[in-house]
The first five atom37 places (N, CA, C, CB, O) and aatype in JSON, in Angstrom:
{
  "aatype": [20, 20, 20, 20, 20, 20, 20, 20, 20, 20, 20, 20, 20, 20, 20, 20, 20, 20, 20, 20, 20, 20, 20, 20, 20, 20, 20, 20, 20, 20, 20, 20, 20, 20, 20, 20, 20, 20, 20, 20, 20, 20, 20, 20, 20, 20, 20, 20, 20, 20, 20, 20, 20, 20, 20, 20, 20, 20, 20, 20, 20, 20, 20, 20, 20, 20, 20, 20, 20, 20],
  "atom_mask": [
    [1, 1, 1, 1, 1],
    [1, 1, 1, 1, 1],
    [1, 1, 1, 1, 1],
    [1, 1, 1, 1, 1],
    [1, 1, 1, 1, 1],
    [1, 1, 1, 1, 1],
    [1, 1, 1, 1, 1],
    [1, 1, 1, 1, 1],
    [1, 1, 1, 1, 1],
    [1, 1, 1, 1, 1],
    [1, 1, 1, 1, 1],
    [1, 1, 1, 1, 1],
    [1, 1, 1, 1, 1],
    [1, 1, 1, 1, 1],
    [1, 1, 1, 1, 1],
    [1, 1, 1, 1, 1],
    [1, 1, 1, 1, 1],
    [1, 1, 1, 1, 1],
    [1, 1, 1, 1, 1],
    [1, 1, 1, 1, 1],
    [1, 1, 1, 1, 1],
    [1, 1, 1, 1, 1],
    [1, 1, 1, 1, 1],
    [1, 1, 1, 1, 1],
    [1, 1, 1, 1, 1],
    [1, 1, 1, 1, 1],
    [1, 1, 1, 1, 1],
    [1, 1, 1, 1, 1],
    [1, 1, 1, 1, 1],
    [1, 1, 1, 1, 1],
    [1, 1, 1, 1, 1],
    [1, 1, 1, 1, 1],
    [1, 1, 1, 1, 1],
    [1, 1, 1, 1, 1],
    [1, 1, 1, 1, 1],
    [1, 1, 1, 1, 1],
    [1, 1, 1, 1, 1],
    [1, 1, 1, 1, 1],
    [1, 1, 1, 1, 1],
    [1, 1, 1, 1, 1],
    [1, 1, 1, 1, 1],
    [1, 1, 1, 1, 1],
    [1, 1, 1, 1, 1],
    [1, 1, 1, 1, 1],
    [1, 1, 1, 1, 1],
    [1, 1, 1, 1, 1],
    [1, 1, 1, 1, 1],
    [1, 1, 1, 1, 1],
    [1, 1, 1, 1, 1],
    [1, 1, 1, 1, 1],
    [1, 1, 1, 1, 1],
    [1, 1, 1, 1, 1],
    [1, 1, 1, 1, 1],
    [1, 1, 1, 1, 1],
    [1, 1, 1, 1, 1],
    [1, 1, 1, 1, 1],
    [1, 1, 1, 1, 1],
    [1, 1, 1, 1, 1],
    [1, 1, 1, 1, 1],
    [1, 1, 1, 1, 1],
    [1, 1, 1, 1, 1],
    [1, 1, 1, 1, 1],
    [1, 1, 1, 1, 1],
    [1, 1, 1, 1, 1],
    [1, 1, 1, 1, 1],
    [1, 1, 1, 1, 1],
    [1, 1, 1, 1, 1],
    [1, 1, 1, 1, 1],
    [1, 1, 1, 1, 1],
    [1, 1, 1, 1, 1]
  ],
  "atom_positions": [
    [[129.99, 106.69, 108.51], [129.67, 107.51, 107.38], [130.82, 107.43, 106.39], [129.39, 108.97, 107.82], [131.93, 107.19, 106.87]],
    [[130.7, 107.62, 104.91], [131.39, 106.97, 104.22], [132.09, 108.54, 103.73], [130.59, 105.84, 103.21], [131.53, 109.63, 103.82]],
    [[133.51, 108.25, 103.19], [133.68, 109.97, 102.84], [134.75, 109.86, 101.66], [134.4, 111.1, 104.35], [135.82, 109.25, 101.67]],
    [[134.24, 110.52, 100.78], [135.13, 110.34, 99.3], [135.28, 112.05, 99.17], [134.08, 109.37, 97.62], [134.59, 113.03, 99.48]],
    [[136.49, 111.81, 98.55], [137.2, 113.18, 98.43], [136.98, 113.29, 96.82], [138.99, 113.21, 99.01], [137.6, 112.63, 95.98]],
    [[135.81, 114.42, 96.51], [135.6, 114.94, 95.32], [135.96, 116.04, 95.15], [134.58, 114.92, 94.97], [135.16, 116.64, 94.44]],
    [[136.54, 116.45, 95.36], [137.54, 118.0, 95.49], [138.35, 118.32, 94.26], [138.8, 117.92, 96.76], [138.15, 119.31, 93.55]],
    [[139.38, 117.33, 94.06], [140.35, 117.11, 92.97], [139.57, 116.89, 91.53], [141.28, 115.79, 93.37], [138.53, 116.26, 91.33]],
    [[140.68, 117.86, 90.24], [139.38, 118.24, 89.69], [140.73, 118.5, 88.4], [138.12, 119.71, 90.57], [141.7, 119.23, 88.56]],
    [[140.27, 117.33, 86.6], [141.34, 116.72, 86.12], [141.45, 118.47, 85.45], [141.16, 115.05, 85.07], [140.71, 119.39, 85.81]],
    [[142.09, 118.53, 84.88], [143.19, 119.29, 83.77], [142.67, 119.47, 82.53], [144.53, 118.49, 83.46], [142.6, 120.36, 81.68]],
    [[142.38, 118.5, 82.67], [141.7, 117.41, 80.93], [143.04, 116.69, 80.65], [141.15, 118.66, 78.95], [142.65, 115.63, 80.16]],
    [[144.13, 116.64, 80.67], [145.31, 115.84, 80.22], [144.74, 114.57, 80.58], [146.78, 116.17, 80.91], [144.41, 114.1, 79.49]],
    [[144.53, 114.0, 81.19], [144.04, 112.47, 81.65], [143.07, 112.0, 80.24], [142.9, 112.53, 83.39], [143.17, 110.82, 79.91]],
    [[142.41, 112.62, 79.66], [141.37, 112.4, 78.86], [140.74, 111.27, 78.89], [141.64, 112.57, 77.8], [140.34, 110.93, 80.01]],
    [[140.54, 110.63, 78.11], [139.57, 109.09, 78.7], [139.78, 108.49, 80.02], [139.88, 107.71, 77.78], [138.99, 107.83, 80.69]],
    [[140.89, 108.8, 80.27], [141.15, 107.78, 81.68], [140.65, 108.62, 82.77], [142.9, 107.33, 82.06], [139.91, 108.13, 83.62]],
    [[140.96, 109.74, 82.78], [140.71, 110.43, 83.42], [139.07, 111.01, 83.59], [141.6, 111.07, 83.11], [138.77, 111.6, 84.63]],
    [[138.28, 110.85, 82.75], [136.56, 110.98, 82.49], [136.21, 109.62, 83.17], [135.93, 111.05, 80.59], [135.4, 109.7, 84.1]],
    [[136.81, 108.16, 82.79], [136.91, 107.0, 83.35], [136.28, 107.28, 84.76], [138.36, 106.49, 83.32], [135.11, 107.25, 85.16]],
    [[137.6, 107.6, 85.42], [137.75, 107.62, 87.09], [136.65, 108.59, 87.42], [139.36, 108.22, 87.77], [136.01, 108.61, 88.47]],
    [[136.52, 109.43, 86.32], [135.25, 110.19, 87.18], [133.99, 109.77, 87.3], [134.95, 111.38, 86.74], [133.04, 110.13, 88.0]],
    [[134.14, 108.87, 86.43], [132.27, 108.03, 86.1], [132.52, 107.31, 87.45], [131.86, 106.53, 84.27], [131.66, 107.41, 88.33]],
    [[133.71, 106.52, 87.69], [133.84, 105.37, 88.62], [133.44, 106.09, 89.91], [135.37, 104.64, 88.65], [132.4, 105.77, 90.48]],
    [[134.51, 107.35, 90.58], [133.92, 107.95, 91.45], [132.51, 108.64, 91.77], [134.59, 108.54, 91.51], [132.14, 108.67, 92.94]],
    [[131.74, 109.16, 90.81], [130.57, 109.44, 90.57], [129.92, 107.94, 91.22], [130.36, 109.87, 88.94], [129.29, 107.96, 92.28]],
    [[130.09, 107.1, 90.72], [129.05, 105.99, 90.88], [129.71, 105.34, 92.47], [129.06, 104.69, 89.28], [128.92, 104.57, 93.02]],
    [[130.74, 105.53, 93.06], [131.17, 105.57, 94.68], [130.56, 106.43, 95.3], [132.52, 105.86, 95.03], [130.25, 106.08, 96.44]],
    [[130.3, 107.33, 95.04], [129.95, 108.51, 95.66], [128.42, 108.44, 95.78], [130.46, 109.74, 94.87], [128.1, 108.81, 96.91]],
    [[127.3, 108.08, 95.0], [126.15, 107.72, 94.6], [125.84, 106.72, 95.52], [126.08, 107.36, 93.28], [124.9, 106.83, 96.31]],
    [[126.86, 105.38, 95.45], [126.39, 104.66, 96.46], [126.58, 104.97, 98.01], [126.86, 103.54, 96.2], [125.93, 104.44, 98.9]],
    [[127.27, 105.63, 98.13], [128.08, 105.98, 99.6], [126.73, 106.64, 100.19], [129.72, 107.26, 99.53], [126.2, 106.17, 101.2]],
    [[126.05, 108.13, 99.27], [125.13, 108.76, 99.46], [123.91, 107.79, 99.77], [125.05, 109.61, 98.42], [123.31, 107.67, 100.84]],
    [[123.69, 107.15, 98.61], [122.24, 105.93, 98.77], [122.59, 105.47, 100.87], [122.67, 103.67, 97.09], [122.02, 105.71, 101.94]],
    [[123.58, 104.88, 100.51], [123.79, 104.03, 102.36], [123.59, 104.77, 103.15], [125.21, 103.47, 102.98], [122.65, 104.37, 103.84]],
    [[124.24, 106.38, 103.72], [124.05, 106.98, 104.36], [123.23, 107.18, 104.63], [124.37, 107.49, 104.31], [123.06, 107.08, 105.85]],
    [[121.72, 107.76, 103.57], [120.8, 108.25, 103.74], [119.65, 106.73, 104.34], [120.57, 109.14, 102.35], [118.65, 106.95, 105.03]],
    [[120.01, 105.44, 103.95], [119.54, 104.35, 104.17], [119.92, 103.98, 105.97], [120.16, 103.38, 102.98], [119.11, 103.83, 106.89]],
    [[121.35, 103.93, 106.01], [121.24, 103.88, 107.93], [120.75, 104.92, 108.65], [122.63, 103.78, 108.71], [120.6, 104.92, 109.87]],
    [[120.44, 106.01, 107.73], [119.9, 107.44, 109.11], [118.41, 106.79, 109.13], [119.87, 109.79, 108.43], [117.75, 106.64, 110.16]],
    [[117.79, 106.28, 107.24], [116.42, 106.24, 107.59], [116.29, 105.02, 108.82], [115.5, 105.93, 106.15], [115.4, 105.02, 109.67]],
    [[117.33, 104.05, 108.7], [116.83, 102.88, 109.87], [116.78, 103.12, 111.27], [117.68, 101.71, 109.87], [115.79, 102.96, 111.99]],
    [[118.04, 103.56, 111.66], [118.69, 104.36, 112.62], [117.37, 105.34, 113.0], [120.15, 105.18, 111.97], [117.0, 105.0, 114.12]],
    [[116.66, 106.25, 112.56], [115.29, 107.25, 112.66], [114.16, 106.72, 113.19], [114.78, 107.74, 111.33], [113.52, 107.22, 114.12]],
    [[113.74, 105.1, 112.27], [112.71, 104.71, 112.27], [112.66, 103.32, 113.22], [112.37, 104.67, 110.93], [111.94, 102.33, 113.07]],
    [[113.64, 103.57, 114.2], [114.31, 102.72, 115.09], [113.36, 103.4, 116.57], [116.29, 102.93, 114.99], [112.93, 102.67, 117.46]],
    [[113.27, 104.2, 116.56], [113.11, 105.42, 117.47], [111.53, 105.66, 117.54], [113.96, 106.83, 116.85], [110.81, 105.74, 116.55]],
    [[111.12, 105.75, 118.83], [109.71, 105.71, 119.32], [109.56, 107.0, 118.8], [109.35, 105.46, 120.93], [110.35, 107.85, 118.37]],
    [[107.86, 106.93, 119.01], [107.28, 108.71, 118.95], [107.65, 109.14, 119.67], [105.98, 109.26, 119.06], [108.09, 110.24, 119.31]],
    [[107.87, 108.87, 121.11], [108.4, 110.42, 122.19], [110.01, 110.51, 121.6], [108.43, 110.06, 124.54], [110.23, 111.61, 121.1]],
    [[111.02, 109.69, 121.55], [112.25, 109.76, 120.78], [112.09, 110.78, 119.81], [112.61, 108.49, 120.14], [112.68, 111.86, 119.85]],
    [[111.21, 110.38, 118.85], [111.58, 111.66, 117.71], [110.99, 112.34, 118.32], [111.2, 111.76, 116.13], [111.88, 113.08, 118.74]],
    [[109.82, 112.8, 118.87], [109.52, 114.33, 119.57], [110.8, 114.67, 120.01], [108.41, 114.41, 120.92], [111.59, 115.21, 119.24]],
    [[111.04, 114.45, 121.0], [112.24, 115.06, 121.59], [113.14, 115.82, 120.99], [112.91, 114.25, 122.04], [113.47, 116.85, 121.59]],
    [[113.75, 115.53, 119.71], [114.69, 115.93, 119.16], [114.1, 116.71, 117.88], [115.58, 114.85, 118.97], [114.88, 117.28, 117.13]],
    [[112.54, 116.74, 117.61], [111.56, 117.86, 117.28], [111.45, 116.93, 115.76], [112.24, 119.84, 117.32], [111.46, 117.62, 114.74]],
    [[111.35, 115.4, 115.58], [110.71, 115.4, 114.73], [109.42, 114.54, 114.66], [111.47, 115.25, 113.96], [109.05, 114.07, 115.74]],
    [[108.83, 114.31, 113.76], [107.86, 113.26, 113.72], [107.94, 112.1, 112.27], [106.41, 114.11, 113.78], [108.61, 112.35, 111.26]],
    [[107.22, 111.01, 112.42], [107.64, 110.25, 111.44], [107.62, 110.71, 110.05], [107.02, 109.22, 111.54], [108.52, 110.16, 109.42]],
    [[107.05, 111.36, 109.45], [106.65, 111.81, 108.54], [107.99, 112.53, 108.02], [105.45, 112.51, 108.82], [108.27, 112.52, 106.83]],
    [[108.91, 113.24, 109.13], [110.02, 113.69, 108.78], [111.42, 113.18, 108.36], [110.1, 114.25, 109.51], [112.42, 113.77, 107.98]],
    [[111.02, 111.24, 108.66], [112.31, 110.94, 108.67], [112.74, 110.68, 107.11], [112.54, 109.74, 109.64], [113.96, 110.71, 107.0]],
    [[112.09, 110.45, 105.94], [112.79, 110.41, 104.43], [113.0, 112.2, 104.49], [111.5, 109.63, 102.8], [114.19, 112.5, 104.41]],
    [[112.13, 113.31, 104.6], [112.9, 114.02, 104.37], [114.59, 114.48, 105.26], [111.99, 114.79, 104.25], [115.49, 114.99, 104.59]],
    [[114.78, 114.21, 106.8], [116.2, 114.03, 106.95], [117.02, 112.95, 106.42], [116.42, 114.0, 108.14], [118.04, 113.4, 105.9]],
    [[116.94, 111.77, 106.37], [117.11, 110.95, 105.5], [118.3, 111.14, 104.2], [115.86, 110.86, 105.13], [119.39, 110.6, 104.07]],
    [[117.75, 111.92, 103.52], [117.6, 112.94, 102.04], [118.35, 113.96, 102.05], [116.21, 113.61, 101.73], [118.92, 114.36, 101.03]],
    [[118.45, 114.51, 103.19], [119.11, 115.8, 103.63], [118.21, 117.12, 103.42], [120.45, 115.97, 102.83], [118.8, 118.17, 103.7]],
    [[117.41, 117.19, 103.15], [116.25, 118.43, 102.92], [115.86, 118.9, 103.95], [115.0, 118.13, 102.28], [115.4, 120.04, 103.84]],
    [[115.85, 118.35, 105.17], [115.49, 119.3, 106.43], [116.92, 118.62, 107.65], [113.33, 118.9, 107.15], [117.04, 119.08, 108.78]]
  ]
}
């Protein structure tokens, strides 16, 4: 799982450069999110019907965990 530290948070003194790095991280962070949610869906849909029963889901559920919504 991929993990970017969006915490830190500019002043405004940085001004362009600093809006810069935030577009750049924004768009790290975007992709990091896209992948994650892309190996859970494979990783999910890897997994028989009694598999996801077990752990209480069904196929239908795996874009919404996926996604993070359930």
């Amino acid at each position: 799982m991929a993990a970017l530290d969006t915490t830190r948070t500019t002043t405004g003194s940085f001004g362009l450069v600093g809006r810069i790095g935030a577009f750049f991280a924004s768009v790290v962070n975007t992709v990091a999110e896209w992948n994650d949610a892309r190996a859970t869906r494979n990783a999910l849909s890897g997994l028989s019907d009694r598999e996801l029963d077990d752990i209480g889901l069904c196929r239908g559920d795996i874009d919404l965990v996926a996604e993070g919504r359930r």
